[in-house]
C-alpha positions, 0 to 999 in steps of 0.5 A: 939223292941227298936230303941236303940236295933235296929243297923239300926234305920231308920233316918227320913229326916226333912224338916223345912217349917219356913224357908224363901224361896228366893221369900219370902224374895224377898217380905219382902225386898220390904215390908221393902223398903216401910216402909223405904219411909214412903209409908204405909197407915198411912204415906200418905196425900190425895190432889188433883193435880193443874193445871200445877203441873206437868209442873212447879212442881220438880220432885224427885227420891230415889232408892236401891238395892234388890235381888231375888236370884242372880238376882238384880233389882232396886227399885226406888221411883218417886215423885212430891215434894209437897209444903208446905202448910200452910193449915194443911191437914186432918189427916184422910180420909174417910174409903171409899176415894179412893186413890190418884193414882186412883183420877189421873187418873181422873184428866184432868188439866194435861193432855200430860205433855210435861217433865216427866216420861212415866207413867206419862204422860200415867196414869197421876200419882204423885208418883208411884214406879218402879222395875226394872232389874239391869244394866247388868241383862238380861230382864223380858221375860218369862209369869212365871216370869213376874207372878212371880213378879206381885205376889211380888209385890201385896203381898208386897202392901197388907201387908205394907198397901201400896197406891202407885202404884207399876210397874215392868218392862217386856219385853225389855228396849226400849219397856217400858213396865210395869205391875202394881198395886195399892190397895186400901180399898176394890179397885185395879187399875191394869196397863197393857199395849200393845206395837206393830209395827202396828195396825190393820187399824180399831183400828188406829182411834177414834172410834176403840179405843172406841170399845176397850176401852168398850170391856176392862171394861165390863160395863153391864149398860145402858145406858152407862155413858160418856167417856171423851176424850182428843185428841192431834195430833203433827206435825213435820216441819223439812224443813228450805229451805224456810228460810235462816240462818242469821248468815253466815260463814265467807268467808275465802277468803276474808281475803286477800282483806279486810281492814287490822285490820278489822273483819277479825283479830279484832274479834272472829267468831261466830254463827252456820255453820249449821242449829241448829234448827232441827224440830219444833214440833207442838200439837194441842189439843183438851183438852175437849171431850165426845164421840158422838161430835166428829166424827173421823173413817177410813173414815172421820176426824172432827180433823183439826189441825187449829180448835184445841183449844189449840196449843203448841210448842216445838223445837227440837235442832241438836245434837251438831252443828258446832259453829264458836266461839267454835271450835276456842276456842277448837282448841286453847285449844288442842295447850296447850297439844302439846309439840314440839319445834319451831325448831321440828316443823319448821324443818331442813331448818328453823335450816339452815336457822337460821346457816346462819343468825347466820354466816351474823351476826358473819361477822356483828361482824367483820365487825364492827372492820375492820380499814377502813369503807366504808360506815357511822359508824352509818350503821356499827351497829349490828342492821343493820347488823342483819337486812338485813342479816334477808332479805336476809334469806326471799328472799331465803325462798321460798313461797311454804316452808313457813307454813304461807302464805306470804301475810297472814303473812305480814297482820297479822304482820301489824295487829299486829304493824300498826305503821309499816306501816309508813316505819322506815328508818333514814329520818322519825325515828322521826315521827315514834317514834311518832306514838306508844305513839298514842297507850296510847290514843287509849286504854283509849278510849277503854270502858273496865269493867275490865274483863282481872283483873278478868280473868288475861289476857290483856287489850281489844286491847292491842298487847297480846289481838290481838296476842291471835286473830291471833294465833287463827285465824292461828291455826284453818285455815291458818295451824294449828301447823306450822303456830303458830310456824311460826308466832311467829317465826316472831313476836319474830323478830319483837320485836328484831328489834324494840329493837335495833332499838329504836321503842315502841311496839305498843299496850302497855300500859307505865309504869312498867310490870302490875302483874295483867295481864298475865305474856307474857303481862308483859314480853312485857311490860318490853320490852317496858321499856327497849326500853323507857330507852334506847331511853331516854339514846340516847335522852340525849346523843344527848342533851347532844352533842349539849350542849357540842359543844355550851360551848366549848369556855368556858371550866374550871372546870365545863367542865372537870365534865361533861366529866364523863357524856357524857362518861356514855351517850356513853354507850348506844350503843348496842356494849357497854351498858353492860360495863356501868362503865368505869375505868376512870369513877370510879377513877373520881368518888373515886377522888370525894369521897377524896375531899368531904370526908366521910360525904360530904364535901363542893363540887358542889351539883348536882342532885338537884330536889327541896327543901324538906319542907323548911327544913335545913341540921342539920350541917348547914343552907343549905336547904335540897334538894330532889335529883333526884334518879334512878327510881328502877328496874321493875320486872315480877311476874316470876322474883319476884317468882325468888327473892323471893326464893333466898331470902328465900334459905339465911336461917334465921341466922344470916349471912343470914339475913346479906346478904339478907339486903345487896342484898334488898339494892341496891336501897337504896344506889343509894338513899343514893349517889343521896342525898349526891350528892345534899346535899353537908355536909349532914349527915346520920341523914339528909337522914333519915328525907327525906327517912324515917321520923319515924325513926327520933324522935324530942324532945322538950327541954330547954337549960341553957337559958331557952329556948325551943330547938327541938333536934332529935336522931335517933330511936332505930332500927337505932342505932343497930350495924351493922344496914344496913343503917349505913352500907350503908351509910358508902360505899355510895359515893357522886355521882349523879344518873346520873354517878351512876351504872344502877339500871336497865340494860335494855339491859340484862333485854331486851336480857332475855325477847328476849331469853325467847321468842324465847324460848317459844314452841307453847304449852306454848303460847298457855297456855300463851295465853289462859286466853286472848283467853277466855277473847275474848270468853266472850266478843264476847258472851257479845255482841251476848248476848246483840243483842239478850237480852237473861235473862238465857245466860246472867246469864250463863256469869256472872257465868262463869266469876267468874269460869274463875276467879278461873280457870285462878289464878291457877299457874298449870292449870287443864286442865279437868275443863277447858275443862268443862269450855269452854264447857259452852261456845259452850253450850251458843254459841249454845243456841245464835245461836238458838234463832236467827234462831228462831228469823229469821223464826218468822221474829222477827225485833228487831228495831220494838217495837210494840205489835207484836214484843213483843209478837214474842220476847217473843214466842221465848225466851220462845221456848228456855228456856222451853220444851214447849210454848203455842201459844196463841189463838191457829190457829187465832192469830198472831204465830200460823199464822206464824206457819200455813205458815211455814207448808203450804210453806214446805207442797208446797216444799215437794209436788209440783216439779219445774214444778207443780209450774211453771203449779200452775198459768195455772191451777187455771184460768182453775180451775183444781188447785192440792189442797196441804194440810196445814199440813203433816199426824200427826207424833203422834197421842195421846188419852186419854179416860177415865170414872167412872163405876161400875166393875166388877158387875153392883152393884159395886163401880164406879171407874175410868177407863182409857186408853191413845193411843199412834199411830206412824207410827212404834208403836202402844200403849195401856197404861190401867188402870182398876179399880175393886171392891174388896168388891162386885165383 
């Protein structure tokens, strides 16, 4: 019957087997990958190993992502980089070579690398592959699974035509264990290895292992072909009691009973405060070994680790030890972040307490204008009154109130000001005065690289450098936040008492606020011209005093001009100085200006500093004379970005333009007053010549005579209309700069650097500070580094000055990558710690420059810059004498009481001595063994075989690799 005749025609379920299953596209995947890396056979070069290689070689990694199912692995291909040969290798190797994997195993010069990857160390391999379970992917466990993947991976070889070994990770992660496979043209290297907590005791010695080892391979010969054997024990010394550590805390204490100014505040602490060096490993080796000259089983031992040919030594560093210098610096870093005010963090009673000062100095103020004065005028000023109203504050405050210890206080402050200790009272003011210009002295003697320029901090030893060091030093042991708050509380007083009373800020270098350095240093610096203005103005007053006494009997016309002066003079008092010019002053002034008239008239030349040039005024043959001008104003960075944008707000139209040139012209009419007070019939063509010569064109000419005439005109820019200059000119008045108008008010520039400071949180010092602070760091860790002569730190300097460089230009800084920063130099600090503790376990004597100094200098700088140094002539020579020592004393501390050291004299003259050993039990104890022989038949291809031992006390270790012949088995 038809189906299509049939109503219920059977439908057949089809099953198509061309389809790819997960576990086969799992293979191809990793067939792919392979290619991918150019691991096929066509694409891989044969070369043997060097000795070293895999020491001072690069080692090298690629990894990607695969799937079986929905369960990831990584695949990761580990490789020595190979250097370029010019020797061109052979393209191809004989059909029967082995392949490179199996020819390591052999291979002896690179035996218990001391920095590589496990299988690296196990099987001696070059470049291998790893598959392992994704990151958060349960372990390999199950027998079927691990199966499972062998089977992947041994089809994936065969079919790519793949020689590098292939391993994937079983079991659990901390357990390393890997299965593997290598093939070869008809040869396979199978990896196995056997991870447990104890052995039984007669495989945990050499003979043992041997018997497992020919057990393993199933060799039928006879007789049997040599095993080779390379052995390595290590010891570990972790008892330093014996020897001291050199660098010692400091002792706190003593801050208060030594020299003031001394290590105390003038120098950032360094070193560890615990021990940094934990152990120190010891291999001794013996490389070359054939079974039978050896003799090591559970009763006796020919391994004495003073017999061993080859010793090597690694040192194992503590995890992040206490460092001085770094936790100054990183406490000081974290105030940056703190956002609280002086009054917030000072609290209540220092807000009462500055009411009551604020209240001592309004009764100062009405004091000052009572009729009847009891005491001497030059007593009744608001200096003094603010003075011992500030005394009487701090007799009330208590000491046990205070954040800061008083006495700590005190010796900061005068760290900080040591001219403060020649007492300022009026008998003495003189030689006070004179004792800061010292200062200028004594910073040009100070050697400096130029570091605080990179780094935009302060000079090595000005007052902002040893403030930085102070509030350090505060911050991190005498109180944390309060006391920072407190002392600069203080130090700000300081500053205004010096102000009004006319003392120069120690520690600071004269002239203008540099730009170069931080901006509090600049602000320090304008204070101290403010101070240097003012006290000039009252040296000229008392001058100026005196000659008006001696020329009274002569007085005339003369007198009555001078009259303007000593009234300006007057004005640098405190009460006065912000009304420099006084109504009389300017109606003098506008009388002088009608007599001389417009372009100067014929009146008195005043203010005259020298002839310019031997040049003549153009109206008449009076020679040109340069006049003394105002110096002009200095300005910070921060009062330039001010003016700048004020500047900028005008607009570029024209009114804008107008009156940004009327306000940059201030400078420009004092000038312009100060000529015309000097040169009497000037004209504006004269100023030009001295102020701006370019803007004067001379010309050559003949006249009707015939003679040649120099004529000048001014330039083209000059002769614009409404040309500022013109303008200028035309308002100047004849007046000499010392009646002029003060380009620089040093008393309200002064008040506004007093009220930034006292405005200043302790966060923003901090962040002020901090370029200064790391500019000490990087010094302090210069001259550590320089006592230890350390290559590697002293290039870790260098590169982080010129990180600092970029780190501290920034206007905003980023925190995190200062952070980082600084965590470089704890890393450089630890690293110098260190070697020093080395240094004094080696007894290595850095006066003394013999051989034996050289070669302990060397050992040591090599401990810290490699993973692991060999000792020359292992035992015999001078470190592995040392090494030996260090051993035996610790051995004799471990072992012996107190008592059995006191009884260890009695008991040799009885002969009844307790022999201590050298050495403590090896805490590891590896063998390798290894040999070429026919497998699985008698007549198969001898291939090598190898098996590393790995025997700790908490894990037992067999890491095999057996070869097989796969053409005749």
């Amino acid at each position: 019957m038809p189906a299509d005749d049939d109503p219920e025609s059977e439908v057949f379920e089809i099953t198509d087997f061309t389809t790819a299953s997960e576990w086969e596209r799992f293979v191809s995947r990793v067939e792919e990958v392979l290619t991918d890396w150019r691991l096929t056979e066509n694409s891989v070069e044969n070369r043997a190993s060097k000795k070293g290689e895999y020491t001072s070689g690069i080692w090298e990694e690629e990894s990607k992502d695969i799937h079986f199912a929905d369960f990831k692995f990584y695949i990761t291909h580990h490789f020595l980089k190979q250097e370029c040969e010019e020797e061109e290798v052979e393209d191809k190797a004989e059909e029967d070579t082995l392949p490179s994997a199996m020819q390591d195993l052999l291979y002896m010069h690179n035996d218990f690398p001391p920095r590589a990857h496990c299988l690296v160390r196990w099987y001696g391999l070059r470049e291998f592959v790893v598959i392992t379970p994704g990151t958060n992917c349960e372990a390999v466990i199950s027998e079927s699974k691990c199966n499972l993947l062998l089977s992947s991976i041994s089809i994936s070889l065969a079919n790519s035509g793949c020689q590098v070994p292939m391993f994937v990770q079983i079991q659990q992660k901390w357990r390393r264990i890997y299965a593997g496979e290598c093939q070869g043209p008809g040869v396979r290297t199978n990896f196995e290895i056997v991870q447990l907590r104890k052995a039984s005791s007669q495989y945990n010695h050499l003979s043992g292992l041997l018997d497992i080892f020919k057990s393993k391979i199933g060799c039928n010969l006879l007789p049997l072909p040599p095993v080779d054997i390379a052995i390595r024990f290590t010891y570990i010394l972790q008892d330093w009691q014996q020897h001291t550590w050199p660098q010692q805390p400091p002792d706190f204490d003593t801050v208060l009973g030594g020299e003031v100014g001394g290590v105390e505040f003038g120098n950032l602490p360094f070193g560890a405060c615990e021990e940094p060096i934990s152990e120190l490993h010891l291999a001794t080796t013996w490389p070359h070994l054939t079974e039978g000259t050896v003799l090591d089983n559970d009763v006796y031992s020919d391994l004495d680790p003073l017999q061993a040919p080859h010793w090597s030594v690694r040192v194992r560093a503590a995890e992040n030890p206490q460092c001085l210098l770094g936790d100054f610096v990183t406490e000081f870093f974290k105030l940056c972040c703190r956002k609280e005010s002086v009054e917030e963090v000072l609290g209540r009673g220092c807000a009462e307490e500055e009411g009551q000062e604020n209240s001592d100095i309004t009764s100062a103020l009405s004091k000052l204008t009572e009729p009847a004065a009891t005491v001497p005028l030059t007593k009744l000023s608001v200096s003094s009154m603010v003075h011992s109203a500030r005394k009487r504050i701090h007799r009330r405050r208590h000491i046990d109130e205070s954040p800061l210890n008083i006495d700590i206080l005190n010796s900061i402050l005068l760290y900080l000001f040591p001219d403060a200790a020649v007492e300022k009272s009026s008998d003495n003011k003189s030689k006070t005065a004179q004792s800061s210009p010292l200062k200028t002295t004594k910073m040009e003697t100070i050697p400096d690289d130029n570091l605080f320029l990179q780094l935009k901090s302060a000079p090595t030893d000005s007052l902002t450098y040893r403030l930085a060091l102070c509030l350090c030093m505060v911050n991190y042991s005498y109180g944390g936040l309060p006391a920072v708050a407190h002392l600069w509380q203080e130090f700000v007083l300081e500053l205004r008492y010096r102000w009004e009373n006319n003392y120069l800020i120690y520690g600071l270098a004269g002239g203008p606020p540099d730009l170069r350095c931080c901006l509090l240093h600049q602000k320090f610096q304008m204070l101290n011209c403010c101070i240097e203005r003012k006290r000039a103005r009252d040296e000229a007053h008392r001058e100026g005093s005196k000659g008006k006494g001696s020329t009274s009997s002569t007085a005339g016309s003369s007198s009555t001009r001078e009259a303007p002066q000593g009234r300006f003079r007057d004005s640098g008092s405190d009460s006065e100085e912000e009304f420099f010019e006084c109504l009389s002053d300017q109606e003098e002034m506008e009388s002088s200006q009608s007599e001389g008239g417009k372009n100067g008239g014929k009146g008195k030349a005043e203010g005259r500093l020298h002839p310019y040039n031997n040049m003549t005024l153009l109206n008449n043959t009076e020679p040109l004379y340069v006049p003394v001008t105002q110096e002009p104003a200095p300005m910070t960075e921060d009062q330039l970005e001010e003016q700048s944008e004020v500047l900028a707000k005008l607009g570029t139209s024209a009114e804008g333009t107008h009156l940004r040139a009327r306000m940059q012209s201030a400078c420009l009419v004092s000038d312009m007053e100060s000529f015309k007070a000097a040169n009497p019939g000037c004209v504006l063509e004269d100023f030009v010549r001295w102020y701006s010569p370019r803007d004067y064109i001379e010309k050559e000419e003949v006249d009707e005579k015939g003679n040649k005439v120099v004529t000048g005109e001014l330039s083209a820019r000059m002769k614009i209309p409404g040309n500022m200059w013109v303008e200028a000119w035309e308002i100047a008045r004849i007046t000499p700069a010392r009646r002029q108008r003060r380009l620089f008010d040093d008393t309200k520039e002064a008040e506004k650097v007093l009220h930034y400071l006292a405005l200043q949180k302790p966060g923003d010092l901090a962040r002020h500070l901090l370029p200064c602070l790391l500019h000490a760091a990087i010094q302090k860790l210069k001259q550590e580094e320089t006592k230890e002569n350390m290559t590697s730190v002293e290039k870790n300097i260098q590169q982080a000055v010129s990180q600092a460089n970029k780190l501290l230009h920034c206007v905003n800084y980023d925190y995190k990558k200062l952070e980082d920063f600084i965590n470089q130099l704890v890393e450089m600090e630890t690293v110098i710690t260190r070697a020093r503790s080395l240094r004094a376990k080696f007894a290595v004597n850095g006066e003394d420059h013999g051989e034996a100094t050289d070669e302990l200098e060397k050992f040591v700088n090599s401990l810290i810059e490699e993973p692991e140094v060999v000792v020359v002539r292992a035992g015999q020579g001078l470190i592995g004498r040392i090494i030996h020592r260090l051993f035996s004393s610790a051995q004799r501390v471990a072992l012996l009481s107190p008592l059995d050291e006191d009884l260890e004299p009695d008991r040799k003259s009885t002969g009844e001595s307790r022999k201590v050993p050298d050495f403590p039990p090896p805490a590891g104890r590896e063998i390798l063994l290894r040999t070429c022989v026919p497998r699985p038949a008698p007549y198969s291809k001898a291939l090598p075989q190898r098996l590393f031992c790995v025997l700790m006390k908490d894990e037992f270790r067999l890491a095999g690799a057996f070869s097989s012949d796969t053409s005749f088995f």
